[in-house]
C-alpha positions as CSV (number, residue, x, y, z in Angstrom):
1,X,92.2,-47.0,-20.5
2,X,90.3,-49.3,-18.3
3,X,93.6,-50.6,-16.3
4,X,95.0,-47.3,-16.2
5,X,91.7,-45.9,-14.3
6,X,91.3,-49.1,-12.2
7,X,95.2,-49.1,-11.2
8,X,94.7,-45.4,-10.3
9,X,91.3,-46.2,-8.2
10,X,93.6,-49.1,-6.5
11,X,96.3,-46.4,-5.7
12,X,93.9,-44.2,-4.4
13,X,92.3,-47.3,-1.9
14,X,95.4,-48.2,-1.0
15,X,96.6,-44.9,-0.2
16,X,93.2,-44.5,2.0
17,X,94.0,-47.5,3.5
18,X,97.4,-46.8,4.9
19,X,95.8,-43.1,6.2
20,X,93.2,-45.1,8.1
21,X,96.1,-47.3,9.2
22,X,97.8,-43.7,10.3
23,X,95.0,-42.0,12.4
24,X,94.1,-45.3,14.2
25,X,97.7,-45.2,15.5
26,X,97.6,-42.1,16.1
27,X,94.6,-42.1,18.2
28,X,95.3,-44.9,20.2
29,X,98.4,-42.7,21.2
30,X,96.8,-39.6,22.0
31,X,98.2,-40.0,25.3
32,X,101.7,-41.1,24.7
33,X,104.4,-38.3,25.8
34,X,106.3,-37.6,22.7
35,X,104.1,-39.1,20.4
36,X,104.5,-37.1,16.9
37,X,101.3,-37.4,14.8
38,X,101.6,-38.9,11.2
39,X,100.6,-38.3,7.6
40,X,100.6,-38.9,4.3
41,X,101.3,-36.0,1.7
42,X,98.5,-37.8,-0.6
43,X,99.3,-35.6,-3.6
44,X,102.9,-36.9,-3.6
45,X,102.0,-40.5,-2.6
46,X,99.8,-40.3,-6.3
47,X,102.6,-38.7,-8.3
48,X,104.9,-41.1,-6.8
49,X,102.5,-44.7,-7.1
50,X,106.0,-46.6,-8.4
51,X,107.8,-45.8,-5.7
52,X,107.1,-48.6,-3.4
53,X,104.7,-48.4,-0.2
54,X,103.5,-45.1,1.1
55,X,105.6,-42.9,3.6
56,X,104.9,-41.6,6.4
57,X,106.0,-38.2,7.4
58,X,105.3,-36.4,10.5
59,X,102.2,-33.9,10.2
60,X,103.7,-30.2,10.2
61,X,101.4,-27.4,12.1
62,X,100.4,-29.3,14.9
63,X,100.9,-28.1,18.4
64,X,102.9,-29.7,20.6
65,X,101.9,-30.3,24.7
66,X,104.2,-29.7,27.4
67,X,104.7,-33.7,26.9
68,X,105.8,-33.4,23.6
69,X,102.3,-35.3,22.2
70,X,101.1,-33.3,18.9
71,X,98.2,-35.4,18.6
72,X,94.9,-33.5,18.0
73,X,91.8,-35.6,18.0
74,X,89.9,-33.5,16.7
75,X,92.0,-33.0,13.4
76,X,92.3,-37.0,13.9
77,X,88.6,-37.3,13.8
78,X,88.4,-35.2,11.1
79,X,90.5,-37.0,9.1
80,X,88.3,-40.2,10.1
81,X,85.1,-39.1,8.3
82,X,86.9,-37.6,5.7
83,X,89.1,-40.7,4.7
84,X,85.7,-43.0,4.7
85,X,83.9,-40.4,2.6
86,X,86.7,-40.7,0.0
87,X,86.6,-44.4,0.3
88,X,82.9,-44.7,-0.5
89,X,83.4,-42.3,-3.4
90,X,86.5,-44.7,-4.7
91,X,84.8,-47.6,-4.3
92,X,81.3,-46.1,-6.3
93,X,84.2,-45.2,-8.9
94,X,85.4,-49.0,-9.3
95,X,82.3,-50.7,-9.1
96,X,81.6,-48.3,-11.9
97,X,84.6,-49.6,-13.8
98,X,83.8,-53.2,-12.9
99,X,80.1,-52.8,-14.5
100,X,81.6,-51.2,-17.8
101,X,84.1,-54.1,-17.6
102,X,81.2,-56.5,-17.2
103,X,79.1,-55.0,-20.0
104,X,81.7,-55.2,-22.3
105,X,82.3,-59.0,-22.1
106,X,78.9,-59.6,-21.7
107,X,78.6,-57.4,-25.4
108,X,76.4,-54.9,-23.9
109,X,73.1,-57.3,-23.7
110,X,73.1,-56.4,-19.6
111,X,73.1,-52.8,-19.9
């Protein structure tokens, strides 16, 4: 049960990593005509953990400038404080897992 939690929690990181990977780029071209913001669909990236590295797919809704730049930082910094919220939450989660880990081996004389 342990690995299957863990491998999930790992997912998840990874998945948090590639968005913060995402919104950088798509900050630092805020300013680029014809720049097309990017995302990741999260729910399908966690159905989908076997099927190689996360895609990204262009972010629907957004508006589009007369420069053909969608980028909107305020969604962008949105996204930002909302992707390291998650991450502290995940990383809470697997140090979690890592102490029940730890307790176990040590026979549960540390707990």
């Amino acid at each position: 049960m342990l690995d299957g939690v863990g491998g999930q929690l790992e997912h998840y990181m990874d998945l948090l990593s590639a968005r913060q990977k995402l919104v950088s780029t798509n900050i630092a071209n805020a300013d680029t005509p014809g720049f097309l913001t990017q995302d990741l669909d999260f729910d399908a990236e966690m159905r989908n953990a076997a099927n190689g590295p996360p895609r990204a797919m262009d972010a629907p809704g957004l508006v589009v400038k007369n420069d053909g730049n969608n980028v909107s930082l305020d969604r962008e910094a949105r996204l930002l404080a909302e992707n390291a919220l998650r991450f502290q939450i995940a990383t809470g989660l697997m140090r979690t897992q890592i102490q029940i880990v730890k307790s176990a081996i040590d026979g549960g004389q540390n707990a």
